[in-house]
C-alpha positions in Angstrom: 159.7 166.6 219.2 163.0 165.3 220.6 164.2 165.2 223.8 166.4 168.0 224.2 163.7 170.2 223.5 160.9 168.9 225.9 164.1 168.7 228.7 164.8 172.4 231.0 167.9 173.8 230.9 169.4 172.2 233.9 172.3 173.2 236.0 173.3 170.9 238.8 175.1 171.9 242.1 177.4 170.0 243.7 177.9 170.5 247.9 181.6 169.5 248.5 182.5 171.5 251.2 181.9 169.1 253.9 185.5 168.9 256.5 185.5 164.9 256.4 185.9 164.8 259.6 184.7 161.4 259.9 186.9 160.3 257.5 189.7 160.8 259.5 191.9 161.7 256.6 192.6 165.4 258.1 191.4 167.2 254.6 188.1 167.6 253.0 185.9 164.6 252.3 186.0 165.8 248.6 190.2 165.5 249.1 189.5 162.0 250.2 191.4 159.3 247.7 188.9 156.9 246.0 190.7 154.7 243.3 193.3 156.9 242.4 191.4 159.9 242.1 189.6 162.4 244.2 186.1 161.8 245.6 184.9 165.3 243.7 186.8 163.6 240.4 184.4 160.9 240.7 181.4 162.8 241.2 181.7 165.1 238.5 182.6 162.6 236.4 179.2 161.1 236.8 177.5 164.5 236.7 179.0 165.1 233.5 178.5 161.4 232.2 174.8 162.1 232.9 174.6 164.4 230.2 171.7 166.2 231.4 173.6 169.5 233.2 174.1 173.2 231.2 176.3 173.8 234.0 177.5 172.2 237.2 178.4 174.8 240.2 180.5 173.3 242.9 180.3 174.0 246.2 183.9 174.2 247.5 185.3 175.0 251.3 185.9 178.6 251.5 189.7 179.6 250.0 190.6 175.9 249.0 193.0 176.6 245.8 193.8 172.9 245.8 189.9 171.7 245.1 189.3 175.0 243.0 192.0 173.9 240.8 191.1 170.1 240.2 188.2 171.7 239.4 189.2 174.3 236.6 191.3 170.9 235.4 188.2 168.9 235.4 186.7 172.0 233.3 190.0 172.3 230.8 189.5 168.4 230.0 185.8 168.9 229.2 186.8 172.1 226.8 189.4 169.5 225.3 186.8 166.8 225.1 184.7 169.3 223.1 186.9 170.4 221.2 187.7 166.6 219.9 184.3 165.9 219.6 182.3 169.3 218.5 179.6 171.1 221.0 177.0 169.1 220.6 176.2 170.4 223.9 176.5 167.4 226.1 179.6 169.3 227.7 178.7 171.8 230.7 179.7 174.9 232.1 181.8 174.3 235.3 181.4 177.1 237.6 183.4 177.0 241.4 181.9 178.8 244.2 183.0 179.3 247.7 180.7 177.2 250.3 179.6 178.1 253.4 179.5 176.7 257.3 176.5 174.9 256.8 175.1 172.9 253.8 172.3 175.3 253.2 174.4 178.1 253.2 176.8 176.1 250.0 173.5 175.5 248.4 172.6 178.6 248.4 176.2 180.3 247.5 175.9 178.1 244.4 172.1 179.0 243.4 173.3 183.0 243.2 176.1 181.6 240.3 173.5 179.6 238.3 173.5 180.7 234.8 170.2 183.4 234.2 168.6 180.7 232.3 168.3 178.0 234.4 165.1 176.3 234.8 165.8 173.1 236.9 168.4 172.7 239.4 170.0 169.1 240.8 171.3 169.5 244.4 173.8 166.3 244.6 176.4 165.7 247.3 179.4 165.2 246.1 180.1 162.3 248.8 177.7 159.9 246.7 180.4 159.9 243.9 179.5 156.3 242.5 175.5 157.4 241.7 174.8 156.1 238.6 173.6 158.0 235.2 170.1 156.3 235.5 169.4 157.9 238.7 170.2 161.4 237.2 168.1 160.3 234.3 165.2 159.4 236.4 165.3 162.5 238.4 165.4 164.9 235.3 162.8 163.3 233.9 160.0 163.6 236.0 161.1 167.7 236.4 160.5 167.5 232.5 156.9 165.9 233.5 156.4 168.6 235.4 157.2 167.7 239.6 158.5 170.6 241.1 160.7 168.7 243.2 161.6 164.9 243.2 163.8 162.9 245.1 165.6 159.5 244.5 165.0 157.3 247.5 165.5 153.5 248.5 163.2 150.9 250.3 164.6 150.9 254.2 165.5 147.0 254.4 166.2 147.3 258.7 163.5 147.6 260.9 163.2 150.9 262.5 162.9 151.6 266.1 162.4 155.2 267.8 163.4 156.0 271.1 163.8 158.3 274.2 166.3 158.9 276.5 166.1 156.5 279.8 165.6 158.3 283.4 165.8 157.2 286.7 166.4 153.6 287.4 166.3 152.4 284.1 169.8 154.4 282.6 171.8 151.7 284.8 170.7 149.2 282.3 170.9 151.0 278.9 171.2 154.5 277.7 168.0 154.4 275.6 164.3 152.8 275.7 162.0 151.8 272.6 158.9 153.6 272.1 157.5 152.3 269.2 158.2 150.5 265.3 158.0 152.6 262.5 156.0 151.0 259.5 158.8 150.3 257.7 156.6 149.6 254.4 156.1 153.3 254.2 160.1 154.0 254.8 162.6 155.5 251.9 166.2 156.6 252.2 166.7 159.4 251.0 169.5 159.7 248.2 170.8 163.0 245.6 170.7 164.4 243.2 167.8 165.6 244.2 166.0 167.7 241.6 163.6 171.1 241.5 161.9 174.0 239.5 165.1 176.9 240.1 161.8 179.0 241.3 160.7 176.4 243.8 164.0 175.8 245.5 165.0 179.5 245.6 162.3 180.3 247.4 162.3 177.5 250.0 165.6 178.9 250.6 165.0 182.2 250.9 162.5 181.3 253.6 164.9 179.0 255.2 167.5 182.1 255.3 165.7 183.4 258.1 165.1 180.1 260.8 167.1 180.4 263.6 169.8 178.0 264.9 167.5 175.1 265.9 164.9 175.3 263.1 168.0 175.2 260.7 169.8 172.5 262.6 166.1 170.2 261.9 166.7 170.8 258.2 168.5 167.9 256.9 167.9 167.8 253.2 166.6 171.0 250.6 163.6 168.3 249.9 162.1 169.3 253.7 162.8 172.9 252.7 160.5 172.1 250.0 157.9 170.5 251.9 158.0 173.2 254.8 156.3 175.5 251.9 153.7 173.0 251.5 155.2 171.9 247.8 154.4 167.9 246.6 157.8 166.1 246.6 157.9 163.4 244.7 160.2 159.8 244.9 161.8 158.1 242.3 163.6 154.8 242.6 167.9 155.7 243.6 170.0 152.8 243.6 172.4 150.7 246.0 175.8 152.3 245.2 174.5 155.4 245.7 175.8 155.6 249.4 177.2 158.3 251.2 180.7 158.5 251.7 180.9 159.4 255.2 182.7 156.7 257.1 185.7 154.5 256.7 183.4 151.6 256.1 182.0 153.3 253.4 185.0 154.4 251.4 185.8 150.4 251.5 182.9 149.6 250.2 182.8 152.5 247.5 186.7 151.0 246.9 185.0 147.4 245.9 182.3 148.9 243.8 184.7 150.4 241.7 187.2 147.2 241.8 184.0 145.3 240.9 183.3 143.5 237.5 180.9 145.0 235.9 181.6 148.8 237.7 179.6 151.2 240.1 177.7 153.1 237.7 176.6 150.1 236.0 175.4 148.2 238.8 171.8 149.6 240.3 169.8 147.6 243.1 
């Protein structure tokens, strides 16, 4: 039996309607310049490059013409690519969907345009543009082993420290006081695409549609919205240049991993 028929259908979301504020380039993050093309060019170029997606729905800020039509461009170059090349069915659907004001909210504005046959569903922010194909690889696979939701994730190299606010005399000599080390043996960072049975993430939204401001504001990733239901979630190794676009610091860096030798998606570590 060959691969494509043991494999789900798969449809993988991409959240890309984050301001950017960070940034400070006054736009989008997905706007955001990364060499020579857009942030959400790069991203979906790896989605795509993955080859493991029916369809890929992107999560847009509400009304944006400008990222809805780099995205029906992205789409009119994978019809062309297609067309070149014959559907062998390596070439998804792109579908564009208006986000909303929180991440949640664009997740789930992107599950209700999932085509009806969807089985599996990657949730990957469009921010880590440079993940390589092997991490989209490694995620599909263990939904096709039969996790219900899996997460790529990194050893945390810095030890970890939590802390409380100081009172009384003690806030004249620094804002915060250590109350303990976390075993940092036992730490991952958390990376996307992070991958699910449609049925399992559907409903852990559909629960989390009804929190109220502070129980959605603990909610970081759709992996704890998972485990809130009691679900397994399971790790598989992410890689290095993976990182979150977030900060000036970090669109340098992504800058040098795609000026690099052997290229981002190439590189794992």
């Amino acid at each position: 039996m060959d691969s494509a028929s043991t494999t789900p259908v798969t449809a993988v979301i991409v959240v890309a309607a984050g301001s950017g504020q960070r940034l400070g380039y006054g736009m989008p993050k997905a706007k955001v310049p990364l060499g020579g093309d857009s942030i959400l060019t790069h991203a979906l170029r790896g989605v795509a490059a993955a080859g493991i997606a029916r369809q890929i729905c992107v999560a847009i800020p509400p009304g944006d013409e400008e990222l809805r039509d780099l995205c029906e461009a992205f789409a009119q170059d994978l019809n062309t690519e297609r067309q070149r090349g014959g559907d062998g069915g390596q070439f998804p659907v792109v579908t564009v969907v208006d986000g909303g004001a929180t991440r949640a909210e664009s997740v789930r504005a992107a599950l209700a345009a999932l085509l009806p046959d969807t089985v599996s569903v990657l949730v990957h922010d469009a921010a880590r543009a440079l993940t390589p194909e092997a991490v989209f690889h490694r995620v599909s696979h263990a939904l096709a082993a039969g996790a219900l939701a899996v997460i790529p994730v990194i050893p945390v190299v810095d030890t970890v420290k939590t802390v409380e606010a100081t009172t009384g005399d003690g806030a004249a000599i620094a804002p915060e006081l250590v109350t303990g080390t976390a075993a940092r043996e036992t730490l991952r960072a958390v990376q996307t695409p992070q991958g699910f049975e449609l049925a399992t993430l559907q409903r852990a939204h559909d629960a989390a549609a009804s929190f109220d401001a502070g129980q959605a504001a603990a909610v970081t990733d759709d992996a704890m919205l998972v485990e809130l239901l009691g679900v397994p979630v399971h790790a598989v190794r992410g890689a290095s240049q993976s990182l979150k676009i977030t900060t000036p610091l970090d669109l340098i860096i992504a800058e040098g991993l795609l000026e690099g030798p052997l290229g981002a998606r190439w590189v794992e570590g």
